[in-house]
C-alpha positions as CSV (number, residue, x, y, z in Angstrom):
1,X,102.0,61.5,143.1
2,X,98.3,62.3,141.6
3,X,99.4,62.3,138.1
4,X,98.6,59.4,135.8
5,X,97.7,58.8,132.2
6,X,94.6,60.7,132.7
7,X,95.5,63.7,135.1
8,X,97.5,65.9,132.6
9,X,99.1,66.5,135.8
10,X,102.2,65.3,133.9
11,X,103.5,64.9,130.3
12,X,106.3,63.0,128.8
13,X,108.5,64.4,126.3
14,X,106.7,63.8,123.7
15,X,103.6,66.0,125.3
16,X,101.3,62.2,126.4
17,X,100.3,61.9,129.7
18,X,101.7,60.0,132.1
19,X,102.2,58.8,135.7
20,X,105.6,60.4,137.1
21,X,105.7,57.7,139.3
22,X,105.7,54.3,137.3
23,X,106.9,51.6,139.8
24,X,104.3,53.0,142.4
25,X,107.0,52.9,145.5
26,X,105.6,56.7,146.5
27,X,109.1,58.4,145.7
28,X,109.6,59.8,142.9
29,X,113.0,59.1,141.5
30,X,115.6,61.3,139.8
31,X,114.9,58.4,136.5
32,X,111.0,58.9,136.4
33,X,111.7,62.8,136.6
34,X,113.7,63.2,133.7
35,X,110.8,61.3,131.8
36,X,108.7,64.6,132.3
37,X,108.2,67.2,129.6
38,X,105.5,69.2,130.9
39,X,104.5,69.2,134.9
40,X,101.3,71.7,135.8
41,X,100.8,71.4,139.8
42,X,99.0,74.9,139.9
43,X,96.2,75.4,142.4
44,X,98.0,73.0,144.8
45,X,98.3,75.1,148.0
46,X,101.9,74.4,147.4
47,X,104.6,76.1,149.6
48,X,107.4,74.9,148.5
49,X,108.6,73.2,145.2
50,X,111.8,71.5,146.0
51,X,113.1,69.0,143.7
52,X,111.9,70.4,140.9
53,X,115.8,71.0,140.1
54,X,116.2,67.1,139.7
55,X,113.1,67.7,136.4
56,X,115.7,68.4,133.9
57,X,114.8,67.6,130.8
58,X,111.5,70.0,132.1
59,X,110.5,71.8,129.1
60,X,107.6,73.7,130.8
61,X,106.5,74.6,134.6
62,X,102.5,75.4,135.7
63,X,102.4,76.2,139.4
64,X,100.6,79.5,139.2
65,X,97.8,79.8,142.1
66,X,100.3,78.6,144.9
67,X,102.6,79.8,147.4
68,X,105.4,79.5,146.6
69,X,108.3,81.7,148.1
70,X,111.3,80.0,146.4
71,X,111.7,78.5,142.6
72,X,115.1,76.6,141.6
73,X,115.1,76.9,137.9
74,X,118.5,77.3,137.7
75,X,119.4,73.5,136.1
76,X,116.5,73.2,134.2
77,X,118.4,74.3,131.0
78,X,115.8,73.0,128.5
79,X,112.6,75.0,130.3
80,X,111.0,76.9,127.5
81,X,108.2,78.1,129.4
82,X,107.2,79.1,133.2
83,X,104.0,80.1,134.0
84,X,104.3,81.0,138.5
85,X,102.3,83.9,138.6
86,X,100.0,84.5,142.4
87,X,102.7,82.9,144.7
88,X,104.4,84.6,146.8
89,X,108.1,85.0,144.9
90,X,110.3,87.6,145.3
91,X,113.1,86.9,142.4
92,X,113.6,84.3,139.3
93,X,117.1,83.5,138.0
94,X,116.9,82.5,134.6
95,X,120.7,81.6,135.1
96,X,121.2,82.5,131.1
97,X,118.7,80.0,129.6
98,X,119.6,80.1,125.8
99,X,116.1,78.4,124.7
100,X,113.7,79.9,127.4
101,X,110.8,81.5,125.6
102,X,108.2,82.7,128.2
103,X,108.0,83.5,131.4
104,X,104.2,84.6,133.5
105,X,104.8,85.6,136.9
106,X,102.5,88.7,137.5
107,X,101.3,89.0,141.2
108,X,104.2,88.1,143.1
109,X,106.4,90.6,145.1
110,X,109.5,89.9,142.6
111,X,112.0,92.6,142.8
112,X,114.3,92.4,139.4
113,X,114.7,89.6,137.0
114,X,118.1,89.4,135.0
115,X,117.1,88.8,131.1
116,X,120.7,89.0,129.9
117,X,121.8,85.9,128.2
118,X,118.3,84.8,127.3
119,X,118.0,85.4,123.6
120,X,114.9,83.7,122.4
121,X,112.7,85.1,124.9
122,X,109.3,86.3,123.2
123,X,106.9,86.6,125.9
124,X,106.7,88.3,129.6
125,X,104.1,88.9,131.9
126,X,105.0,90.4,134.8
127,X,102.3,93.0,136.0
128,X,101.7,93.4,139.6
129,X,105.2,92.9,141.1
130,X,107.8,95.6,142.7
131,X,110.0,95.7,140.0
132,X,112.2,98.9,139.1
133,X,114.1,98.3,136.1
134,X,113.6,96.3,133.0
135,X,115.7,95.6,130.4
136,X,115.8,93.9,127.2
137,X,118.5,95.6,125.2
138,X,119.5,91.8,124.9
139,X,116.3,90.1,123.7
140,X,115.9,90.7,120.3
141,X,112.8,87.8,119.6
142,X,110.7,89.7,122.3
143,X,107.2,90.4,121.3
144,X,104.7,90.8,123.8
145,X,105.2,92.2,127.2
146,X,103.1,93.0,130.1
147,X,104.6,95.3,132.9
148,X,101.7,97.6,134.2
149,X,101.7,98.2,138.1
150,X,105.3,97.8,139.2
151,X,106.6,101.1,139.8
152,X,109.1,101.3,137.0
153,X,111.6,103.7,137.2
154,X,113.5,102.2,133.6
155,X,112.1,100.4,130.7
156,X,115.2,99.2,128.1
157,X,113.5,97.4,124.6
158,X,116.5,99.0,122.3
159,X,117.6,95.7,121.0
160,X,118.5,96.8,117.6
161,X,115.6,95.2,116.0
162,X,112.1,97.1,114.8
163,X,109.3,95.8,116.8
164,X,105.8,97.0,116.4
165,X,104.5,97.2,120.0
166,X,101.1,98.9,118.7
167,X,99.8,95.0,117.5
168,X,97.1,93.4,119.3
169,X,98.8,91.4,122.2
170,X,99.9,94.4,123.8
171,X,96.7,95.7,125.4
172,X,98.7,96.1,128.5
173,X,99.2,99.8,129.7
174,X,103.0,100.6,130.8
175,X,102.0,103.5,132.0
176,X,99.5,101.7,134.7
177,X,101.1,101.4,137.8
178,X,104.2,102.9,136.8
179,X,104.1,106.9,137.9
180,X,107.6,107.3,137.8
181,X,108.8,105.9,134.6
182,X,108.9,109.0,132.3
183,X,111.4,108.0,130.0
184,X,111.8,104.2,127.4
185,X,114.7,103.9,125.9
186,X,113.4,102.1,122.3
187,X,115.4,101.5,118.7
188,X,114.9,104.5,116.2
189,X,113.2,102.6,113.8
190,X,110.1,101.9,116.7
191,X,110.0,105.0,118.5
192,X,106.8,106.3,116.4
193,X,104.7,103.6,117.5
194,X,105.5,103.0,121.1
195,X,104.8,106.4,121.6
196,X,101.7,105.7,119.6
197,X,100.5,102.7,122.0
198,X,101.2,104.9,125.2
199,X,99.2,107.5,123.5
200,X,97.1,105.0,123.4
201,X,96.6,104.1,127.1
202,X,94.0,107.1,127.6
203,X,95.8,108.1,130.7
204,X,97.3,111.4,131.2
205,X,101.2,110.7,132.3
206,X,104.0,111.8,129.7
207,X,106.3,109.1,128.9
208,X,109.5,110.0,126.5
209,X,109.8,107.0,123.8
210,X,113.9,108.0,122.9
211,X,116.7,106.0,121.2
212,X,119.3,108.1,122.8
213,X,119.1,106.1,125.7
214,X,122.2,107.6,127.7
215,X,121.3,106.6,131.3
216,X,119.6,103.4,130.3
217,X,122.7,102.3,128.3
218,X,125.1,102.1,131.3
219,X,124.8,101.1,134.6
220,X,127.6,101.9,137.2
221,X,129.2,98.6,138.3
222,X,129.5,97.1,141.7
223,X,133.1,98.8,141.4
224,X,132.2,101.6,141.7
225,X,129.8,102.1,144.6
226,X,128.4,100.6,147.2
227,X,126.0,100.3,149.7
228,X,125.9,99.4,153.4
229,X,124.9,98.0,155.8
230,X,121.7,96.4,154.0
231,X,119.0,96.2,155.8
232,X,119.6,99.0,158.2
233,X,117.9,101.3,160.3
234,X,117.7,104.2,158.1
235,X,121.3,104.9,158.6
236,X,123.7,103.9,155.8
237,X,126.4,104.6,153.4
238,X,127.0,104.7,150.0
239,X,130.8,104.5,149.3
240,X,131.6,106.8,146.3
241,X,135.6,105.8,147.0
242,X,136.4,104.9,143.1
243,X,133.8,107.5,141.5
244,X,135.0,110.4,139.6
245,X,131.6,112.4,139.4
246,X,128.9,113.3,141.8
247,X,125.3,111.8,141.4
248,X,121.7,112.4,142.6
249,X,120.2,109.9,144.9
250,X,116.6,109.3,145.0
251,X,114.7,107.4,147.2
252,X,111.0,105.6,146.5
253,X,108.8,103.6,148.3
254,X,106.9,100.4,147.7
255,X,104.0,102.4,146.0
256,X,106.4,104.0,143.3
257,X,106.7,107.4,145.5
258,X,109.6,109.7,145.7
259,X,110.5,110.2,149.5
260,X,114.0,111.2,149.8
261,X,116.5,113.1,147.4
262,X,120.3,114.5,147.7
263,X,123.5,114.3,146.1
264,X,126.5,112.2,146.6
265,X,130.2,113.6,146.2
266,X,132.7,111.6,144.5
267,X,135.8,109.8,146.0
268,X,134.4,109.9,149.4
269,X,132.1,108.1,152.0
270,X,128.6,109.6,151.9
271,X,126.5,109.1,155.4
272,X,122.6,108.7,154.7
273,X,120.1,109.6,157.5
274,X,116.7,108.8,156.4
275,X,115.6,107.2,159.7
276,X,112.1,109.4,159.2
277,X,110.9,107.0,157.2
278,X,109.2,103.8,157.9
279,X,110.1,100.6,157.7
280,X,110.1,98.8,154.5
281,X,111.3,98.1,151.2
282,X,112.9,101.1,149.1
283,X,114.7,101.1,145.7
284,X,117.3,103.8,145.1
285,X,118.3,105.7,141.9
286,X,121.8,106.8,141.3
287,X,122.1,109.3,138.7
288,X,124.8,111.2,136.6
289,X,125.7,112.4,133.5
290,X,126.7,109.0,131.8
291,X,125.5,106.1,134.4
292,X,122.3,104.9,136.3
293,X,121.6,102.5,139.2
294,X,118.9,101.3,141.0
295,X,118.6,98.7,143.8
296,X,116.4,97.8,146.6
297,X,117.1,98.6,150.3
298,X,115.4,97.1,153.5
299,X,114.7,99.3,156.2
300,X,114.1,97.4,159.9
């Protein structure tokens, strides 16, 4: 409601200024909202951001400096460009946004973020959060990333184009934050100078820059396993039923720590016991010879 033609609260779709809410009633209407382009409501002590789904023709979001739990981006299919980071977000669905470009959302506790069917994303910024895996084996325009302090287990950039990750823009450390990623699975033709940036970073971690990606390439399926009940109480299962081949099982902590390894047999029920620990939020790596998984558990 404080946006006008002089705010830059709001712009149009042509990038002017304007005053979302024209015929001054103190609604704003699912009409006026489609009239907006560009909508920057950071450092609003926001909580929550409903509506913003109705903002469709949205072609870029400012709400960093809030705190915001919860962001429906999901129908705003022309969204170029999301800038949320400080709230207080734990995922983002993309929902396969074919002209999203890029996305800021370091320091928020955000978990994963799916960047499969996104194909002109250049840009992401997501230090600071508690993510485990990244991958962008499907994001060939990406050019600049930022992933320092998120415990990393897997970083994924083979996307069959030659990217030279050494250019400024990337004075971001991967290494930072990230004790357990030892391996990045990266195209041939860029190998050389990834491992030159980390070499760069000037710390003393060992990180293997590889094109034969093995693990990173396949992930098992839900088919294949799962896991319950979630949360639990340190007691669970992981159902091997339809699995051929027994895998390692590793457990870390919110801080990136290993604190629980063992192996699971195939075709069978496997009972977990890991009630020593303290409550919280762990992420799990299933291993073997061809596939790798990791997801997040909640012990309560």
């Amino acid at each position: 409601m404080q946006s006008s033609v002089t705010s830059q609260i709001a712009l149009d779709l042509n990038y002017q200024n304007i005053k979302i809410d024209t015929n001054n009633n103190g609604f704003i209407e699912q009409s006026e909202a489609l009239q907006v382009g560009l909508l920057n409501v950071s450092f609003g002590s926001i909580t929550d951001l409903g509506g913003i789904e109705y903002f469709t023709n949205l072609k870029t979001l400012i709400c960093h400096f809030n705190s915001i739990s919860y962001l429906n981006i999901a129908t705003l299919t022309h969204l170029i460009g999301l800038r949320c980071d400080v709230n207080n977000l734990t995922t983002i669905n993309l929902n396969g946004n074919i002209v999203f470009e890029s996305l800021q959302c370091n320091n928020n506790n955000i978990t994963s973020i799916d960047f499969n069917g996104v194909p002109n994303l250049k840009s992401v910024n997501c230090k600071n959060n508690q993510i485990s895996s990244l991958d962008f084996s499907n994001n060939s325009l990406l050019n600049q990333l930022y992933c320092s302090n998120n415990n990393l287990i897997s970083l994924n950039i083979k996307n069959g184009i030659n990217q030279d990750f050494s250019v400024a823009g990337y004075n971001d450390c991967w290494k930072t934050g990230n004790p357990n990623l030892t391996t990045i699975c990266a195209d041939a033709s860029e190998v050389a100078s990834v491992q030159s940036f980390l070499d760069g970073c000037g710390t003393a971690q060992t990180i293997n820059v590889t094109s034969n990606c093995g693990l990173s390439n396949q992930e098992f399926s839900n088919q294949d396993f799962s896991i319950y009940p979630n949360p639990n109480n340190g007691n669970f299962i992981v159902d091997m039923s339809e699995e051929k081949e027994s895998c390692q099982l590793k457990l870390y902590n919110a801080l990136g720590k290993e604190v629980f390894v063992t192996t699971l047999f195939p075709q069978q029920l496997n009972k977990i016991d890991v009630t020593f620990l303290a409550k919280g939020c762990y992420v799990i790596k299933m291993s073997n010879s061809t596939k790798i998984m990791h997801k997040k558990i909640i012990i309560n």
